[in-house]
C-alpha positions as CSV (number, residue, x, y, z in Angstrom):
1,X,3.2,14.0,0.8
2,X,2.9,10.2,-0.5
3,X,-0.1,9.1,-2.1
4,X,0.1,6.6,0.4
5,X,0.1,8.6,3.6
6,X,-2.7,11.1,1.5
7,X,-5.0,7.7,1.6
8,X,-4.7,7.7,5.1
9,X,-4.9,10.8,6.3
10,X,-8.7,11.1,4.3
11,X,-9.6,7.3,5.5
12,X,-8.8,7.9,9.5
13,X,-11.0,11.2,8.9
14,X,-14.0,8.6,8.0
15,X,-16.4,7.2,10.2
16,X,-15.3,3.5,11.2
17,X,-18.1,2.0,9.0
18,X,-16.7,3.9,5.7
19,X,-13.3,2.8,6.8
20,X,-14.4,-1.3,7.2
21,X,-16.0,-0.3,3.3
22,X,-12.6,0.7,1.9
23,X,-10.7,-1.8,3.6
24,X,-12.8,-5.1,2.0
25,X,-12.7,-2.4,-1.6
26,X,-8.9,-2.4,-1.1
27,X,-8.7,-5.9,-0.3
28,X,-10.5,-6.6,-3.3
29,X,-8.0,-4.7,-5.1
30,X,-4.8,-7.1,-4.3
31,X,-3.7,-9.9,-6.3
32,X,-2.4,-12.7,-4.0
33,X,1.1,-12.1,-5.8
34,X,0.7,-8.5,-4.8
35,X,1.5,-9.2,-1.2
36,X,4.9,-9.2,0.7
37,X,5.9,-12.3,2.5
38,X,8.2,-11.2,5.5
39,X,10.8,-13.3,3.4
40,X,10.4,-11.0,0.6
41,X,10.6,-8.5,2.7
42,X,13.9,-9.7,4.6
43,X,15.1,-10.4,1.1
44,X,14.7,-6.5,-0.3
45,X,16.3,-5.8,3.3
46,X,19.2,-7.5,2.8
47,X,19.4,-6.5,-1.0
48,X,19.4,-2.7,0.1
49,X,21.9,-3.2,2.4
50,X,24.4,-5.3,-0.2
51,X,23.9,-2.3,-2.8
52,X,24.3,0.4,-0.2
53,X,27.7,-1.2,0.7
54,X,28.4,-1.3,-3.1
55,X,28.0,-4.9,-3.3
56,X,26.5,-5.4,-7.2
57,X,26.5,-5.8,-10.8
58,X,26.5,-2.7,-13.1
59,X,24.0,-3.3,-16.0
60,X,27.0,-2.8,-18.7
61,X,28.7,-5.1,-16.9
62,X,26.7,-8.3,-17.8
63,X,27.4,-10.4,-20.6
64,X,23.9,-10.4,-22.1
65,X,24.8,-12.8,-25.2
């Protein structure tokens, strides 16, 4: 199971008042950088999709120089 979906199976097993607690502790815990914009998220989207059709750039490819 994903660490993520282990979190909240324990949290939804708290009482709501623990849960409010490790919502503002995990709030805490983000940087605002940390967070997805839905154009960052329609951006990894669309990148998925290009790579899944093949559409990219090996890393050998690149001219690094």
């Amino acid at each position: 199971m994903i660490l993520s979906k282990q979190i909240s199976v324990i949290v939804e097993q708290m009482p709501e008042y623990n849960q409010r607690l490790v919502l503002e502790l995990v709030k805490s815990m983000l940087h605002p950088d940390d967070v997805l914009t839905d154009e960052d998220i329609a951006d990894i989207k669309q990148a998925r999709a290009e790579f899944a059709r093949g559409e990219y750039t090996r890393h050998e490819d690149i001219d690094w120089d």
